[in-house]
N, C-alpha and C positions, 0 to 999 in steps of 0.2 A: 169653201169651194176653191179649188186649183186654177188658174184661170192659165191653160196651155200657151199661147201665146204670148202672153206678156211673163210668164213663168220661164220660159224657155230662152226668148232673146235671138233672135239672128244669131244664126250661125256664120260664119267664118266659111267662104267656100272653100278653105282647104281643111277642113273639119275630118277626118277619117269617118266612115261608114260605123264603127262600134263605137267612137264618142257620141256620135247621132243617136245609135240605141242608149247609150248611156242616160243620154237625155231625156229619153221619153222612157224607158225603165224607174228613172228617178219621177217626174210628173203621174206615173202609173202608180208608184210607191205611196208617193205623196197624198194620193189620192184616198189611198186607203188606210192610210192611217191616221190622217186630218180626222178627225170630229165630227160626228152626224151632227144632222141639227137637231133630231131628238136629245145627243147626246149634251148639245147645249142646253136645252130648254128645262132639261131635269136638272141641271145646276145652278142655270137661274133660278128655276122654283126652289131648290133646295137653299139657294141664297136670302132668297123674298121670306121660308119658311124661319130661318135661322134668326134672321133681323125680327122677324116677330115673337121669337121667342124671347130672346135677350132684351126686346124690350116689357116684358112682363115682369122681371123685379132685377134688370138690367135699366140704369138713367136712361131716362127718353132722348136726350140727345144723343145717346150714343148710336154710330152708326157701324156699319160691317161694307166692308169693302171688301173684291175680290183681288188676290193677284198670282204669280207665279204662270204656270205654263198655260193655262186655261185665260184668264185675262189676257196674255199677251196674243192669243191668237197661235200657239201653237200646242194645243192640249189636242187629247183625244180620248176615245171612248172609255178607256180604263185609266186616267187621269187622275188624282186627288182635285180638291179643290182646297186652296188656298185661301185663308180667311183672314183679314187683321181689322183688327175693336179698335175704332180712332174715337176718344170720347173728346167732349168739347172742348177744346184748350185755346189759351189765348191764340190769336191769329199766328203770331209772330216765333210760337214755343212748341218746337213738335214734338219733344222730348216728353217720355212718361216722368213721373217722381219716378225715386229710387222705391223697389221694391212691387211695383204695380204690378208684377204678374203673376203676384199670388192674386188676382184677382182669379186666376184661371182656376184657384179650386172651389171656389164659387160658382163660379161658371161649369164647372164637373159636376155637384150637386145639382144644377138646374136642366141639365144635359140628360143627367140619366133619367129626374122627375119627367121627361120626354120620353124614354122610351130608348134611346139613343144608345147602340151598343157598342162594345170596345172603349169606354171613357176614359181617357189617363193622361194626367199630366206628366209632362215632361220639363221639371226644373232643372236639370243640370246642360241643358242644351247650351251652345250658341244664343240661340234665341229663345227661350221658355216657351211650352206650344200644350196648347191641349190637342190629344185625337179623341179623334170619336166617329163612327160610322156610322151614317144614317141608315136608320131601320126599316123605310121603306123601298129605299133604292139601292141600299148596298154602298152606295159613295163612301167612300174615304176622306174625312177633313181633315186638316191642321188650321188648329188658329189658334191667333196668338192677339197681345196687346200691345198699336203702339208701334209695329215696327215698318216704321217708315220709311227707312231702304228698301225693305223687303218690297212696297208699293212703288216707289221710282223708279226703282230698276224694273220691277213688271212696266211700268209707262213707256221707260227710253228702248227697251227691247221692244214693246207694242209700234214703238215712233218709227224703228227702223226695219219692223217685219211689212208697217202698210207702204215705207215707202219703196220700194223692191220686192214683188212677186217670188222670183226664184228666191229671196231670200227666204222667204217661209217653206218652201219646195226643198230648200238645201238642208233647211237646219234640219227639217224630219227626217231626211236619209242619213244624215250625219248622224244624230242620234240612235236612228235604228243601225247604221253600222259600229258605234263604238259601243253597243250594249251588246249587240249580239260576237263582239269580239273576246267580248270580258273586260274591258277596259274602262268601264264607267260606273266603279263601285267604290265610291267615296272610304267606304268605313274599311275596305280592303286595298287601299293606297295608292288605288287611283284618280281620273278627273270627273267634275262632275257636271251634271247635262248644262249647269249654269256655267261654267268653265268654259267647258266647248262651245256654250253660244258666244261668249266674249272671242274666243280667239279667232272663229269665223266672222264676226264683225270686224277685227282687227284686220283679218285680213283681205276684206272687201275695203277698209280704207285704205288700206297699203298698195292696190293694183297700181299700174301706171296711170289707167283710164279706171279711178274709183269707183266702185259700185254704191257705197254708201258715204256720205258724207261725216262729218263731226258734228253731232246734235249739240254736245257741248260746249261749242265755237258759237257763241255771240253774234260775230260776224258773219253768221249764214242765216239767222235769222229774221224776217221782219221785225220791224221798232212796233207794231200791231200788236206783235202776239202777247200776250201778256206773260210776268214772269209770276210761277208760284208760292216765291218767297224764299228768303233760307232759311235752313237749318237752326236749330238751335242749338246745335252744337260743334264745335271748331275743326271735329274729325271729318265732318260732312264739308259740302262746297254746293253753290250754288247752282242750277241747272237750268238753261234755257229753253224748251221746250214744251209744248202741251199740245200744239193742232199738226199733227206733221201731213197733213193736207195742201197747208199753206207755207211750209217749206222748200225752198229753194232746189232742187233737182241737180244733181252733179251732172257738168254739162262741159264736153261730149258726152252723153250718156257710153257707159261698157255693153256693148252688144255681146260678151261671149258666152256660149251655151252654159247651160249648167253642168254636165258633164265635162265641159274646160274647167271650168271653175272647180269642181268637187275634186277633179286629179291635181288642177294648182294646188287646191288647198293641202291636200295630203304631203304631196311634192315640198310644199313651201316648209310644213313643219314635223315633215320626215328628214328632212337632207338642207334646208337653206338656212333655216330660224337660230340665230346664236342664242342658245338658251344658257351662257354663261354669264356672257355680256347686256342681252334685251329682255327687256322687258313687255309685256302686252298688255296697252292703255289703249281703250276707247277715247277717255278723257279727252286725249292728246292726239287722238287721230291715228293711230296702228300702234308704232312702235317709240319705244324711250328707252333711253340705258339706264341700267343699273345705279351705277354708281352716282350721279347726279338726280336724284329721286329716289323716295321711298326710303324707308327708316335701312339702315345701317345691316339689321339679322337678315336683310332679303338678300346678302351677298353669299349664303349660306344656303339658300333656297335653289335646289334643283331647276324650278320654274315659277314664274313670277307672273301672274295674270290680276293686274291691281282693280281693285274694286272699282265703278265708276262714282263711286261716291266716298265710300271711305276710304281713304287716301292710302294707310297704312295698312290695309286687309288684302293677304293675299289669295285671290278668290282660288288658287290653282293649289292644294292640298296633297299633291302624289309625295310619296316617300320614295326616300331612298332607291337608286335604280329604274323606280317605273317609268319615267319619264325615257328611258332606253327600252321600254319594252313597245312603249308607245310608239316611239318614231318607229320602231322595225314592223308593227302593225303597219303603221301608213305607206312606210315603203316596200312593203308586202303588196300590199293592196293599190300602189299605184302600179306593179310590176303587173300585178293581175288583168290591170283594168286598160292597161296600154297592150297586153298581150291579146285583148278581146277577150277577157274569160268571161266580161257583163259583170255585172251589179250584183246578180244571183251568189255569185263567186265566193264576193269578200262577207255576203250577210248570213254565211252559215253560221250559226249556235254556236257558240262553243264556252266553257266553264269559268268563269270569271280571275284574273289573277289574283295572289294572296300574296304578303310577302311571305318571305323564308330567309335563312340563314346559310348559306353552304359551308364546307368541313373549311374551307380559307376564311370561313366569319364576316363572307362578302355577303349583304343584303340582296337579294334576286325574289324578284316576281315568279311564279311557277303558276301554271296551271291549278285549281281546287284538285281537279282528277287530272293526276298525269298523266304528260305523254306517255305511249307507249314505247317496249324497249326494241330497240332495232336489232334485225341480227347482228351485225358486224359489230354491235357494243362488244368491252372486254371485259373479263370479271377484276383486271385491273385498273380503268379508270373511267370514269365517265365524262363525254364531252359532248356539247350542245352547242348545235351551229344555226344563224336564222338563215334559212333558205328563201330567199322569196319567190322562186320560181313552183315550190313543190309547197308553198305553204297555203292554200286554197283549195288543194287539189283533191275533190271529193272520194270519201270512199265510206263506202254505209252510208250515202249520204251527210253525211256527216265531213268535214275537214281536217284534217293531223297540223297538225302544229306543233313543231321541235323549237321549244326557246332553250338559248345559252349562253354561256358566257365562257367561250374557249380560252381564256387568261386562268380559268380556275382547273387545274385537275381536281378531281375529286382520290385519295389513295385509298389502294385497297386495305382490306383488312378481316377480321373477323366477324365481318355481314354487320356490325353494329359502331364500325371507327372507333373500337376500345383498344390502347394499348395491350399486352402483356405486362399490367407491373404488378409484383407483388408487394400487400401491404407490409410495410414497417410495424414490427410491433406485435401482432400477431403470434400468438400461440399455436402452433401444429400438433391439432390431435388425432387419434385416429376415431373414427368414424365413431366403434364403440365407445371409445371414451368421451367423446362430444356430445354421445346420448344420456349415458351416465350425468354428466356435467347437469344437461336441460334438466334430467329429470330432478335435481336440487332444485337450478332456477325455477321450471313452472310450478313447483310449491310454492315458492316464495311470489311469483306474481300470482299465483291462487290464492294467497293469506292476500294481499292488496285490493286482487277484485272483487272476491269474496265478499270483503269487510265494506268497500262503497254501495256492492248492489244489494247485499243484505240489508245491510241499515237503512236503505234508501225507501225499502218495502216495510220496513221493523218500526220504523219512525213513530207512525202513528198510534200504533199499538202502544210502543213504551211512553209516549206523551199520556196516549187516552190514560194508560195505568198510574201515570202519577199527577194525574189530572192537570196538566202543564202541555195542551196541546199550541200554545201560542209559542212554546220556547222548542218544537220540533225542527224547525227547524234549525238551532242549535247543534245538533247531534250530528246535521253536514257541518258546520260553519266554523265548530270546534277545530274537528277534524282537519278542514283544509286550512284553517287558519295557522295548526301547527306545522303542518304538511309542507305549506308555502314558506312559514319560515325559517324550515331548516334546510329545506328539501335543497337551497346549491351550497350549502357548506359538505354536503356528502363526495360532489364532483371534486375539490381540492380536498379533502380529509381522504379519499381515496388516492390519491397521489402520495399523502404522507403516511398512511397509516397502510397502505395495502388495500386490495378489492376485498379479499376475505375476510381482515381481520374486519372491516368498516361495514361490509355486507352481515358478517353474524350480530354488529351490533345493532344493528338495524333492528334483524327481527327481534333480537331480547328485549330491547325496548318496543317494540309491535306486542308482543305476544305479555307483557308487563301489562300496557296498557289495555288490552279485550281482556285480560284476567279481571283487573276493577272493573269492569265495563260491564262482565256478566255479573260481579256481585253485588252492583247499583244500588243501594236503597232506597234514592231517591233524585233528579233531576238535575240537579248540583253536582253530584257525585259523579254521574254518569254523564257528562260533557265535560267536568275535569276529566276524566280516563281515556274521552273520548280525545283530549286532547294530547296526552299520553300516549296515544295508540298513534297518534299522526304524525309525530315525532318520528316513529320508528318506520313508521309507513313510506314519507317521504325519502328516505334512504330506500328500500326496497325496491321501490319504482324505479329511483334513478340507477340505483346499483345492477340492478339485473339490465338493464339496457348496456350498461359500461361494460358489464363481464360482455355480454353477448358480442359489442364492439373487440373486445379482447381477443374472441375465442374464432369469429368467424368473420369473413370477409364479407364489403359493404354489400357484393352480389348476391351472398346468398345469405344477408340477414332478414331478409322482409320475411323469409320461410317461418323461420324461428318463434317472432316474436309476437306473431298472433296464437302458440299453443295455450300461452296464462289464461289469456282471455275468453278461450274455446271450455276452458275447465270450470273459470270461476263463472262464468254466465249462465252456464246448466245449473246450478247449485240453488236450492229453493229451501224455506224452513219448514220443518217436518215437526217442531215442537215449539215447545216457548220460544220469547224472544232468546232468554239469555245464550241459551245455545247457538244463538247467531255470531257472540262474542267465546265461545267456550270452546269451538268447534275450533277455532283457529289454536287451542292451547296442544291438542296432540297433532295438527296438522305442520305447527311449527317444530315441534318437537324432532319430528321424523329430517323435516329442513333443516334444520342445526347440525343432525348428526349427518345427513347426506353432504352437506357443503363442508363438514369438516373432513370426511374421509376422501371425499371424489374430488373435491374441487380444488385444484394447484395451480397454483399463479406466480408467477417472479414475485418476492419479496422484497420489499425494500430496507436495504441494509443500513440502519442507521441504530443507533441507542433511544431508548423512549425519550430521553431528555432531547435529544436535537429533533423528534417528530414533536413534541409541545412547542420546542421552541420555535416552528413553522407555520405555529397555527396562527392565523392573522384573528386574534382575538377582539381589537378592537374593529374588526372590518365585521366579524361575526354579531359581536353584542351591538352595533351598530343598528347589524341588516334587519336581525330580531325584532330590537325594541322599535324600530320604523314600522316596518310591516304589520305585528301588532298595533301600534297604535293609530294604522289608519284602518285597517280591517273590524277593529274593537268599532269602530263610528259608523263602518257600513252594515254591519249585525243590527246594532243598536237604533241607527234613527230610521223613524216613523214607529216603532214601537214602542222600546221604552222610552225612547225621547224623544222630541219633536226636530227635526232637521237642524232648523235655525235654531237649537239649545244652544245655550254657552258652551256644555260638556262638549256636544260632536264637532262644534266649531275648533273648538279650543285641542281635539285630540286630532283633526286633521291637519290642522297647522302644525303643531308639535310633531305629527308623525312626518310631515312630508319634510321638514328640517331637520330631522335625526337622518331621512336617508338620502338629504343633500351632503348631508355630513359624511353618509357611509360612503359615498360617490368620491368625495374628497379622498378621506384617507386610503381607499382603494387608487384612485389615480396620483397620488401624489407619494404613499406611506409604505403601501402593503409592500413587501419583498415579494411575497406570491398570491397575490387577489383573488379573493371568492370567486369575482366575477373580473375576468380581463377584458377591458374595456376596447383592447384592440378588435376583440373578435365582435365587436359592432359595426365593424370596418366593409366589416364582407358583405354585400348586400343579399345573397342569399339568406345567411344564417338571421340578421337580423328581420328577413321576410319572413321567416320561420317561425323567430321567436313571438312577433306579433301576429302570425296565424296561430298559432298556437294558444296566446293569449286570448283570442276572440273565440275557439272553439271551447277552449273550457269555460266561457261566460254560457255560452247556448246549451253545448252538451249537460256539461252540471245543470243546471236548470231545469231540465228535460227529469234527468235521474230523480231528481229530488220531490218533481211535484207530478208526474204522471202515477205517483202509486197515490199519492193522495187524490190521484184525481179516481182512482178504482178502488182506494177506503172508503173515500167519503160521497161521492158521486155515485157509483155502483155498488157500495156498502157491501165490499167484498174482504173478505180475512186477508192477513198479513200474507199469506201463502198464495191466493188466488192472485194476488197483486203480484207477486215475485213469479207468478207463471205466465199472467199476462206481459208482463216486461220480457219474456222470451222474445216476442215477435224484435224485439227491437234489439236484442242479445244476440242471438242468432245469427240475424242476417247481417250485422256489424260482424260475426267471426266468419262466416261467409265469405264473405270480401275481403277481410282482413288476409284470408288464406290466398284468397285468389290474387290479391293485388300482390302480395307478396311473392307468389311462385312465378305471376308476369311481371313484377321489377326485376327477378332476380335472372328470367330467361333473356329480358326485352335489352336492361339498362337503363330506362326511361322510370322515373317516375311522377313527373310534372301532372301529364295528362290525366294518373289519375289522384290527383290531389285536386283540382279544377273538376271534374268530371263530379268526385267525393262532395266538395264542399257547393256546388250545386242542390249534387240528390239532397245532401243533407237540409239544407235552405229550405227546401220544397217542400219534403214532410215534415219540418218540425214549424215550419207555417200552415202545415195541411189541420197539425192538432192544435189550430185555432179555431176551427168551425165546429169541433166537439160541442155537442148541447149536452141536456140530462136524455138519457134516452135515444142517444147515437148509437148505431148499428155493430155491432161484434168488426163486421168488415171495414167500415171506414175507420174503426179504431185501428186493425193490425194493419190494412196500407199503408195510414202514416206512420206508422212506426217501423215497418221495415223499411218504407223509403228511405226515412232518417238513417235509420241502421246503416243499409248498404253504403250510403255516401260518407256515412262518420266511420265505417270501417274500411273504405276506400284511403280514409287519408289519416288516419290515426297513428299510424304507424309507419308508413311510408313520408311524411314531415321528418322523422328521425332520422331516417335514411338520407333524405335531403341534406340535411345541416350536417350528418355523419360525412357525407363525401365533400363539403365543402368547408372544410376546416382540414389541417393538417393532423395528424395521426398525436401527438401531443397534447392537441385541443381538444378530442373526441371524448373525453370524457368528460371536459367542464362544460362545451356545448351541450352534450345530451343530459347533463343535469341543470345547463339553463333552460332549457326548451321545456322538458318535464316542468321545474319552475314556473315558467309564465305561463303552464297550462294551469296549474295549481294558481297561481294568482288570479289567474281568468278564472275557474271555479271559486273561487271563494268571494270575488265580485260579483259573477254572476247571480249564484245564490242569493247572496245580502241584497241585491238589486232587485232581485224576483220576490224573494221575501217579504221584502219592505213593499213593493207593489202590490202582491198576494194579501197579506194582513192592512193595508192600508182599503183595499177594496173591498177588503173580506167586513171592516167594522161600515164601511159607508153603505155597504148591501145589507146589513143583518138590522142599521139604525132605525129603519119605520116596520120591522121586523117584531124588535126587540118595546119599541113604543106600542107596540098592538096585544103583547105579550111577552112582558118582561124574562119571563123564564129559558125563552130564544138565548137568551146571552149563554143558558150553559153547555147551547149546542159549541158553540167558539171552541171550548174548552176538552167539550168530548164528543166526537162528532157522528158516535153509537147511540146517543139519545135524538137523534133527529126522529126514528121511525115511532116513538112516543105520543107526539106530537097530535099526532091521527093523518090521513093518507093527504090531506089538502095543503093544511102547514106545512110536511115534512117535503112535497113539491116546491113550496116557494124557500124554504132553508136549502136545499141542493139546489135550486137554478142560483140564490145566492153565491153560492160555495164556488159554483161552476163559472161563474160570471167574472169571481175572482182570478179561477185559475188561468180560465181566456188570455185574461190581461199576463199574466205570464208569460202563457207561451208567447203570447203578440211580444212579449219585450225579448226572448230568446232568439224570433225568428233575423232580428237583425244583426245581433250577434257573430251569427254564423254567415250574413252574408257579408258584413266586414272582414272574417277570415277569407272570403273568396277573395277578396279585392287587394288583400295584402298580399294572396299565396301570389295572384299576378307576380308579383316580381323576385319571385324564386327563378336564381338562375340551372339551367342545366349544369350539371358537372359527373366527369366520371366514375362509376362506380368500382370501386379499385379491384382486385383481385387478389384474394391469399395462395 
């Protein structure tokens, strides 16, 4: 309850008539947004309820304390409540051990055995927190363990809301004005409601006649009161205070109204506050300078509001510029409030700031939904001025708000700030001839895709038939193992030897290799060929990406390079396996002769002897025997050997010092490097290359074990599996078109690589809840989710790294990128595998004891329905149980691509 009178304070008789309403507008406010008492009584009980639960296989000493806005006396009806677990610890030690707050996923399991909805811990915080809402009242908790600031500071905020009325009166309208401003959203780079109570404390000590005194000051309090000990750690500092009843009174007490006060306060840290120089300490009683306190990085710091306890924390978090958008709010808002426009004025809604970038690379706060455009704007520049007379001024109910920053023009241009330049390098063809050109290339990425999503569906068929279903997965592992290590000797071999001559050797060695491949006799045979075929494969991918770099500008290649993939994803097996591998023999055929007759590119004019003599051989036999010999260890352990063997020990040591070695003579040796080590410089390209590597850990994984999860799970033929894998083909070319024809209109492609590797996260974590006997439809949502976000960003990554390297690099980038996709496929697999077969024998083990004959389902997973209808349920929930754990290990995969793509920078997309 607001208590009007001692809330308010004497007025001053030369008070104006609207700071009087000011005043009681504010105590009206306050009133209603203070806390029912019901709404405390459900948080006590929900407190009382919490401590009962936690002490059920929670220590009995341990207690729950409340704190944050709700203990300190200024919570309200839609408040969280703040929780912290202080278990018994010596008197003197308030420190948890290192690591205590994985207690909370303990505490998450005992939470939900409640009923308790939304459960999730939060370990990467600041402060580690479980949520959770309670299920009978809807509340919202955080709690955590142990964190005893977080309880102090609820204390000395509680000490100084009971000793000053209007101060609980002020902070509620101060909050309700800087949220409904947009300016108090921490994670969008402004302050936060704990920010704002510090600096109105600050500057109730700072008046002439104080409204609050310094709790932290010894010397104001009686030698009675008792103290509660210090800290246990040296970042903390002692604090004297617990009864603030029997505190000292600053004396002359400050009579001025709260409407004096709320325009000072604006006033003070709109227009007076040197936020270069000062600092904002409770500790010390208002203000302190910079430079004689506080660690050394706060001279760096826009705004400095020090913690009252930890010394070195600065509680005041705004970026770059907000801090300017802030003060022009206040003194917006004191222009309002002095003009009589009332309280109502400045608490209109409005969209929270974000930061942004403008075309001068100035940081600026902007509106979520901008301003709108004025007439008198020009289609030449754009300027933004703070008005504070017109910036309140209602319309729609609603208030307009122009933020700017008139130091910046914004210049005009072609509606997207793209130069005119044209690329370097670049081939000019004409329209027909450019379609000529593709239709060689989409053969050639048709033999590529072709050959992944066939075999991906073929797998278990050619296993079941040579009764070698534990070695299926081979026939990816082969493949990308060779793929990964040739696949960036193609980007510099194409530099010495030509796009075409290096492009046709590609497929003669692709199509060499699916020739053995269809005429397999047995298991051995056919994962050598398969490895044969990946040789050639790995040029293909990269090559056709190079040419298309060659032939068309960065804007309009997104177009292009989803048609391979729009061909080979429709393509399903109509007969045996072998014609999975056979089919590719007259499809290349037709490729050879189309890229020899259509396809013209500058040659490079040298003798064969000076292109051998170019080739960094020892950088190549290097990369090779590296690469194999740690990939050979990720295939192998948990299957044929056991992790900690000597073999996989012994080959991953060997391999990772062959390609310490390949690093060497690349940065020290090579006259022209595989891989140029400068272009790791650029922090786009190398956000690239490692988004790239995390999506081929997810994506391969996905290809390789969703058809076995509809061979062997849904006991459907090699064909029904390759038409099921549509939903996920499909809607990856889908997107793949679309994001492509909106990079190439927009110039942006950031938004949707984030956007892509999102969707993708979601569905290929959704086919984790697959059981035996999941629904047609929850199978195709996850899998077009997956799709549309893996085809949102497959291709536009390339695009990325194509515009941020110079016109000379674009062919060694887009063969490292393809590369680390390929490396991330060939781990990812081996990782899935090894998890898949390691669960697959721990599930089949009391199986295989009950009935030994179980074991030859392992091997061919068409004798499950043998078994009779009872067993062959518990060999597929097996089977399925296994795959689970798959996708569970893929879904991360793809969200550490999201996290890398983060720091792709923008660049422009050039123009031919």
């Amino acid at each position: 309850m607001i208590t009007t009178s001692a809330a308010a304070g004497p007025s001053s008789p030369t008070v104006s008539p609207h700071i009087q309403q000011l005043t009681e507008d504010m105590l009206q406010l306050a009133e209603t947004i203070a806390i029912s008492e019901e709404g405390k009584q459900l948080r006590d009980n929900l407190l009382t309820r919490v401590q009962g639960i936690l002490n059920t296989e929670w220590p009995k000493e341990a207690k729950i304390e409340s704190f944050g806005s709700f203990a300190s006396g200024l919570g309200t009806d839609s408040s969280d409540l703040d929780l912290v677990v202080l278990p018994a610890l010596p008197e003197q030690s308030q420190d948890l051990p290192p690591g205590r707050y994985q207690d909370l996923y303990v505490l998450k399991t005992l939470f939900l055995r409640y009923s308790m909805k939304d459960v999730e811990v939060i370990p990467a915080a600041r402060v580690p927190i479980l949520k959770f809402t309670d299920h009978k009242t809807g509340i919202k908790v955080d709690l955590n363990c142990g964190h005893y600031n977080g309880l102090y500071n609820t204390r000395l905020i509680e000490a100084y809301v009971r000793i000053d009325d209007r101060v609980r009166t002020f902070l509620y309208v101060l909050k309700a004005f800087v949220k409904a401003r947009g300016i108090n959203s921490p994670p969008l780079g402004s302050l936060s409601s704990y920010c704002y109570t510090l600096m109105a404390i600050s500057y109730f000590q700072t008046l002439l006649l104080p409204v609050l005194p310094c709790l932290q000051d010894p010397h104001l309090i009686p030698h009675n009161v008792p103290n509660p000990g210090p800290f246990g750690s040296t970042r903390h500092i002692n604090v004297a205070f617990t009864d603030p009843s029997r505190i000292r009174p600053c004396i002359p007490r400050n009579s001025m109204s709260l409407g004096e006060l709320f325009i000072g306060f604006l006033e003070y840290y709109g227009s007076k506050f040197d936020y270069r120089k000062s600092c904002v300490s409770i500790r010390c009683g208002g203000v302190i300078p910079r430079e004689r306190h506080g660690p050394s990085s706060w001279m760096k710091h826009e705004f400095v509001v020090e913690d009252p306890f930890i010394l070195d924390f600065n509680a005041a978090g705004a970026r770059h510029n907000m801090m300017n958008i802030i003060r022009h709010e206040f003194q917006a808002a004191v222009q309002a409030l002095r003009d009589g426009r009332g309280l109502s004025a400045i608490l209109t809604a409005k969209a929270p700031y974000q930061m942004t970038k403008n075309s001068c690379g100035i940081a600026m706060g902007v509106p979520s939904d901008p301003p709108p455009t004025h007439a008198n704007s020009t289609a030449a520049t754009s300027t933004y001025s703070v008005d504070s007379s017109s910036a309140f001024e209602p319309q729609n109910g609603l208030a307009e708000y122009v933020l700017s920053s008139s130091s910046c023009i914004i210049p005009a241009g072609d509606g997207l700030g793209l130069p005119q330049i044209v690329e370097e390098g670049a081939v000019a063809l004409t329209f027909k001839q450019l379609m000529a050109v593709f239709m060689g290339l989409i053969l050639g990425v048709f033999l590529a895709s072709l050959d992944q999503t066939i075999v991906s569906v073929c797998a278990t068929t050619i296993a079941n038939e040579f009764h070698s279903l534990n070695d299926a997965p081979w026939l990816g592992a082969a493949y990308l193992l060779t793929t990964t290590s040739f696949q960036p000797l193609y980007g510099r071999f194409s530099d010495i030897f030509g796009r075409k001559a290096t492009f046709l050797f590609a497929i003669i060695i692709f199509l060499i290799g699916s020739a053995l491949c269809g005429a397999a006799q047995n298991m051995i045979w056919i994962i050598i060929a398969r490895g044969i075929a990946g040789i050639g494969a790995g040029g293909i991918l990269s090559m056709v990406m190079i040419i298309i770099a060659d032939l068309v500008s960065l804007r309009e290649r997104g177009k292009y390079q989803v048609v391979g993939p729009l061909l080979g994803g429709v393509f399903t097996d109509k007969a045996t396996w072998r014609w999975a591998f056979f089919i590719n023999l007259p499809i290349g055929a037709i490729t050879v002769v189309m890229v020899i007759l259509l396809l013209h590119l500058p040659q490079v004019k040298s003798s064969f002897k000076d292109k051998v003599r170019r080739i960094d051989f020892l950088g190549s036999l290097s990369l090779i025997c590296g690469l194999v010999l740690i990939l050979l260890p990720l295939n192998w352990g948990g299957s044929a050997y056991a992790w900690d063997s000597p073999i996989i020990i012994s080959l991953f040591c060997v391999g990772f010092l062959v390609l310490a070695a390949f690093c060497v003579v690349e940065w020290k040796q090579a006259a022209e490097p595989i891989i140029p080590f400068d272009i790791f410089k650029n922090r786009t390209s190398s956000a690239v290359f490692l988004t790239s590597f995390f999506i081929g850990m997810g994506y391969y994984g996905i290809m390789y074990f969703m058809p076995l999860y509809y061979q062997i799970v849904r006991q459907e033929s090699a064909t029904s599996a390759g038409l099921e894998m549509l939903s996920l083909l499909v809607s990856m070319v889908i997107a793949s078109i679309g994001s492509g024809l909106m990079v190439s209109q927009w110039g942006h492609f950031r938004p949707f690589i984030w956007v892509g590797l999102v969707l993708a996260t979601i569905g290929i974590g959704l086919l984790r809840l697959l059981r035996v006997g999941s629904s047609r439809s929850q199978e195709v949502c996850s899998l077009v989710v997956a799709g549309f976000g893996l085809g949102l960003v497959m291709q536009t990554i390339v695009l990325a790294v194509q515009s941020s390297v110079d016109t000379k690099d674009v062919a060694v980038a887009t063969a490292i990128t393809t590369f680390f996709r390929t490396v991330g496929s060939a781990f990812g697999v081996a990782i899935t595998s090894a998890v898949f077969h390691n669960a697959v024998q721990d599930n089949f083990a009391p199986l295989i004891r009950s009935n030994p004959d179980v074991a030859k389902v392992i091997q061919n997973s068409y004798l499950a329905p043998t078994f009779g209808p009872e067993l062959e349920h518990f060999i597929l929930c097996a089977f399925m149980q296994a795959l689970r754990k798959a996708f569970t290990v893929c879904t991360p995969f793809i969200g550490l691509a999201f996290l890398s793509s983060l720091f792709i920078q923008h660049h422009k997309l050039r123009k031919a």
